[in-house]
N, C-alpha and C positions, 0 to 999 in steps of 0.2 A: 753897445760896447761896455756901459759898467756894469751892469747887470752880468754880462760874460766874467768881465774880468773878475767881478766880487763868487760868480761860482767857481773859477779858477781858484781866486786868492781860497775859498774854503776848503779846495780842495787838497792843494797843497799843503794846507794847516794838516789835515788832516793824516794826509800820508808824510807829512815831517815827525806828527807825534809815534806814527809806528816805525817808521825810518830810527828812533830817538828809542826807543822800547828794545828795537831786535836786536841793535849795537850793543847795548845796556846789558841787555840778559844773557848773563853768561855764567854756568854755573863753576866757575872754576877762580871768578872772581874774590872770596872769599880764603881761599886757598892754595891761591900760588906758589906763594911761596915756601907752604909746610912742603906742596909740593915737589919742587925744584931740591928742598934742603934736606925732606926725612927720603924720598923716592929715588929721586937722582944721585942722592949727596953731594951734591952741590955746597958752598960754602956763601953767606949772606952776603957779605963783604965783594965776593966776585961778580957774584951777580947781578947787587946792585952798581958795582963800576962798569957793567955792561950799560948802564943807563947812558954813561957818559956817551958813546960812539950814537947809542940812540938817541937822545937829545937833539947833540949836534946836526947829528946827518936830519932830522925833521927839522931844527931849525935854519939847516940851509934849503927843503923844498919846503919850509911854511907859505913865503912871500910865493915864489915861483907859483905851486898851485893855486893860491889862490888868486894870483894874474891869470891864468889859467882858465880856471873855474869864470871867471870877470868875460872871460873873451870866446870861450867854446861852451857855455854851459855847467851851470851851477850841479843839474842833476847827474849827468855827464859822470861829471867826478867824483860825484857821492858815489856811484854805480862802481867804480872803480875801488871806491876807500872800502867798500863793503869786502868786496871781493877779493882782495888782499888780505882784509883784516881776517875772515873765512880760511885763509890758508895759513896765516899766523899763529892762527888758533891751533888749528889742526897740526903743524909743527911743533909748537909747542908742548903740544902732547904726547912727543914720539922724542922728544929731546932728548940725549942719554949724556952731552958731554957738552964743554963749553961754545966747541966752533959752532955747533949746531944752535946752541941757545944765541950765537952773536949773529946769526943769519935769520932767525926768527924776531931778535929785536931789529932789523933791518927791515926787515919783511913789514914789521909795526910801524915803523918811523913813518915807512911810506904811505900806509892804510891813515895815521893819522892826520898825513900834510893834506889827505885828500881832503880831507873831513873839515879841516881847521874855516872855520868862517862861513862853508861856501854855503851850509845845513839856513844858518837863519839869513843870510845876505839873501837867499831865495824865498825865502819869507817874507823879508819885511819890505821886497820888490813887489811883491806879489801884493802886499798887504797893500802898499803905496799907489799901486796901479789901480788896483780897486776903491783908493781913498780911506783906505780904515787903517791908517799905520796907527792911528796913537793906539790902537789894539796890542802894538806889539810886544810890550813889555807887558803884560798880562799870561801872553800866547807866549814868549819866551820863557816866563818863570812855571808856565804849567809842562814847556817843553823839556824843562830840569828839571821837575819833579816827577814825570814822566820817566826820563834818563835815570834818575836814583829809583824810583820804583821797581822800574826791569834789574836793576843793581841788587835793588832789595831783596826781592823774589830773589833770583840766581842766588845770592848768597847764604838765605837760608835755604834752600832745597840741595843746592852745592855740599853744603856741610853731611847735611840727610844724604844726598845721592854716594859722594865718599864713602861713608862708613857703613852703607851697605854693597858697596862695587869697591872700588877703589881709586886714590887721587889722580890715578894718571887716566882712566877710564871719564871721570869726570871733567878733566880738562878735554879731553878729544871727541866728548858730546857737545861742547860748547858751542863748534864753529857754525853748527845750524842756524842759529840766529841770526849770521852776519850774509848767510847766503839766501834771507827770505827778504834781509834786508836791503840786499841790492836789486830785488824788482821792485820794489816799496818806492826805491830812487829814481829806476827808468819809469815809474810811470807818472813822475813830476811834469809839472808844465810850466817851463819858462816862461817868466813874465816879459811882454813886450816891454825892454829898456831901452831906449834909446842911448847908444854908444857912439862915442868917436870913433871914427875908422883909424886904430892906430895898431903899428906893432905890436904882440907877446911883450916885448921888452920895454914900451915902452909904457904901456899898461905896469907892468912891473914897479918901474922908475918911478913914475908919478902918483904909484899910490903911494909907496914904501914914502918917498919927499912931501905928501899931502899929511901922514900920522906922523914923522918929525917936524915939521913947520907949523904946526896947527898945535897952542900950547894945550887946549885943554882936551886933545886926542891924545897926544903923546905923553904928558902924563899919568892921563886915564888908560895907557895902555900899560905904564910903567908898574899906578899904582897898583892894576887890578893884577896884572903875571905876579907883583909879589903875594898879594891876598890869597891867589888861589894858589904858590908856592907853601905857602904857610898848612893849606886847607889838602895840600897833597902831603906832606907831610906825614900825617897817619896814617897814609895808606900804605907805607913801606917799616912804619912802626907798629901797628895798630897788632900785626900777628906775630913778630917778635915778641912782644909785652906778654900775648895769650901765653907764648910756647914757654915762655922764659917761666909765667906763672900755671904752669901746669893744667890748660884750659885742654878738655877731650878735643878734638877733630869736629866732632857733633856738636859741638856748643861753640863753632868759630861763630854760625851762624845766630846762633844764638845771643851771642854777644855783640857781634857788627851788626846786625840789622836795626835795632834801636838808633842806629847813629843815623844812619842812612834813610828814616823812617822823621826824624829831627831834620834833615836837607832837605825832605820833602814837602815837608809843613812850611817852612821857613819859605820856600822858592814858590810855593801859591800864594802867600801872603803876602811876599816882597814887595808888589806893586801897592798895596795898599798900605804897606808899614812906610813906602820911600812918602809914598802920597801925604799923610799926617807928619812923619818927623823930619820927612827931608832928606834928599840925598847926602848932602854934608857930614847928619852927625850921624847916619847909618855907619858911613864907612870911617869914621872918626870911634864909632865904638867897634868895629868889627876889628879895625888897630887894635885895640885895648886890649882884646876881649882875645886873640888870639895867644898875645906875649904873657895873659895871666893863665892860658888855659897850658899853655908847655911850663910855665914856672911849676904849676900843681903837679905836674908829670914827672919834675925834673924832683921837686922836694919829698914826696910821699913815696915810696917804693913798697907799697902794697896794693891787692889785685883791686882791692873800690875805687883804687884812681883811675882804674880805667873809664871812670864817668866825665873826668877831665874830656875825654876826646868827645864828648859831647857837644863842646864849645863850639871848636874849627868846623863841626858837621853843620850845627846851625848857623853859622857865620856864611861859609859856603853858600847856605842856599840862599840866604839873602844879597851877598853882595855878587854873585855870578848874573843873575838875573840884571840889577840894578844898575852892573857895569857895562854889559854889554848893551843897554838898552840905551845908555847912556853914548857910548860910542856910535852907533848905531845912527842918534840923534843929529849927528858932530859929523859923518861922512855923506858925501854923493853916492848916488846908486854905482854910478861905473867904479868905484877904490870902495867899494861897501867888501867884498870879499877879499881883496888884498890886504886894506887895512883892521879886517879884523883879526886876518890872519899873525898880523904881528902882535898881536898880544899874545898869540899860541908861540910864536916867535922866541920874543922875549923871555917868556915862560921856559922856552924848552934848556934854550943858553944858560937859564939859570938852573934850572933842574939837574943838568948835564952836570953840575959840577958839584952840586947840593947834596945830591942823593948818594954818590958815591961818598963823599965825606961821610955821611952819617950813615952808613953804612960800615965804614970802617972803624967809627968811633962806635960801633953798637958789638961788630966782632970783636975789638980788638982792648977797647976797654971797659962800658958798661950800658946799655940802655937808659939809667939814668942818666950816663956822661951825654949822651945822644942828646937828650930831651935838655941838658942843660947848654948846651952851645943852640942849638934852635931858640930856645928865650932867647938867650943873649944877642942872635945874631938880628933877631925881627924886633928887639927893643932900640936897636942901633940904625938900622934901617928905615923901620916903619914911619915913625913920627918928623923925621926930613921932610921923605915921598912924600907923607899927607900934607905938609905945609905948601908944597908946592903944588900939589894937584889943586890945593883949596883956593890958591892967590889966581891959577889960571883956570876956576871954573868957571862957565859961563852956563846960564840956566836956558838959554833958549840957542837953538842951532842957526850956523851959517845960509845963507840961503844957496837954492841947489842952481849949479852950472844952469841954463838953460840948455845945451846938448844933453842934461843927464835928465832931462824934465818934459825934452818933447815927445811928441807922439812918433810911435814909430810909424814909417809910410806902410 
């Protein structure tokens, strides 16, 4: 039996990291939005207030799938998020006016409730069942560097494929990846967990009441949706900045791949940078280190500041890694997929309302204005959340249910 299970657990690693590559690589990722703005003519501002309906509607099926994912299988759903995400693609490639663009971010919302949690909750099952979980935060940060890699790739060949085809040819090659990515998912192997015999709903309930009740879950789910709100941030500014500073099409890639190449480095290392300085003052400088990286953004209005976005890339790789391995730590196997899902949760709710603002301060008054209500807004926030995440951190996890620890019959 462990001998079984630890070929399992390897196996699954294995097809998570290309599951994590096929989603990633997409060449259209670099490009969206010159896309949608110079092809379509689309206006930025609308577009990004399409976020808001997407946001929301994911974060109303975050929790759900991943109760879901908890109760019918983890791969199950992946198989599903692929296969959405595959036609999302491919609509958005054919997009010519807003209703269409507000049915393709619906189409998104759902590909990614699939996704939300259920990718490493079948990992670090898997990893547990075989007895090799402290592995996991290792296998999580190479799983993210992995995810930026494929980012990477796509986004320099994206730029190159554009300018010899063109942007909307480049987005409707894209969806291949997410369609090789959904047999990557079916040929996952759940791990024998032993579960309570309970409802959908109420699998639901008591994971969604386990990450509010449990301080140093719920924090850690507060603090991490704001970090990695901060670290999405330039992904809706990053090609504004290019367009605004007269960057070619052919140099998007040029210029975002160094960021994304910095996420990579940072999410290998992370297990070993938390291990020396400590998760405390990881996330204690990644605060810091985000609210001075939009100050530079916000005060320099020439094209070398785009080395500022440097920062949030390496912050990202470091604290994505380090937070969900943390949470991870802090849940039972049966609420491992629901609860992690509410971090994507939280995230979305706040994204929902985030992204369209600065969207509309970027149309409407200036991309500096943009970059200075972002300082302002995570210098106001940030350092609370850390105070409380720090007073309810606990270094070592609750012990697991014995239903979520026995052997299945």
């Amino acid at each position: 039996m462990p001998r079984d299970s630890e070929a399992i657990a390897h196996r699954n690693v294995r097809l998570y990291y290309a599951f994590a590559f096929l989603m990633e690589f997409g060449f259209w990722i670099g490009i969206w939005i010159k896309y949608l703005t110079a092809t379509r003519e689309l206006e930025l501002k609308y577009i990004l207030l399409m976020d808001m309906p997407f946001w929301l509607v994911m974060a109303s099926l975050e929790a759900p799938f991943g109760a879901l994912a908890d109760r019918v299988g983890h791969s199950r759903v992946l198989a599903l998020g692929a296969a959405v995400y595959a036609l999302t693609i491919l609509g958005f490639g054919f997009t010519t006016n807003y209703w269409m663009l507000f049915a393709d971010y619906m189409l998104w919302a759902l590909a990614g409730a699939c996704r939300s949690g259920a990718d490493q909750a079948l990992v670090y099952d898997s990893l547990k069942q075989a007895g090799l979980e402290s592995t996991f935060s290792k296998i999580a940060g190479r799983g993210f560097a992995i995810s930026l890699s494929a980012s990477t790739t796509g986004v320099i060949l994206g730029g190159l494929l554009a300018t010899l085809t063109s942007l909307a040819f480049t987005v409707q090659v894209s969806f291949v990846g997410p369609v090789i990515a959904f047999f990557a998912a079916m040929a996952m192997v759940e791990p024998r967990v032993a579960r309570e015999s309970r409802r959908y709903i109420e699998h639901l309930r008591d994971g969604v009441a386990y990450a509010w009740n449990t301080p140093q879950v719920r924090y850690s789910v507060l603090l991490s949706s704001v970090l990695m709100m901060a670290a999405f941030a330039p992904v809706v500014l990053v090609q504004p900045f290019l367009i605004k500073h007269d960057v070619a099409t052919g140099l998007f890639g040029v210029y975002q791949a160094p960021l994304r190449v910095f996420a990579v480095v940072a999410a290998i290392v992370a297990y070993r940078v938390v291990a020396r300085a400590g998760r405390p003052k990881i996330i204690a400088a990644a605060c810091a280190g985000m609210i001075l990286a939009f100050l530079g953004l916000a005060a320099f209005d020439v094209q070398p500041a785009f080395a500022f976005f440097a920062l949030p890339a390496l912050i990202q790789g470091l604290v994505r890694p380090t937070m969900d391995s943390y949470i991870n730590e802090q849940t039972p196997s049966d609420r491992r997929a629901t609860v992690l899902s509410m971090s994507a949760l939280v995230l979305s709710v706040e994204l929902a309302f985030f992204e369209p603002i600065i969207g509309f301060i970027t149309d409407d008054v200036s991309i500096q204005a943009a970059f200075a209500f972002v300082t302002v807004f995570f210098a106001v926030v940030m350092p609370g959340l850390y105070v409380l995440w720090r007073k309810a951190y606990v270094l070592h996890p609750a012990p697991e249910p014995a239903v979520a620890t026995a052997e299945a019959a």
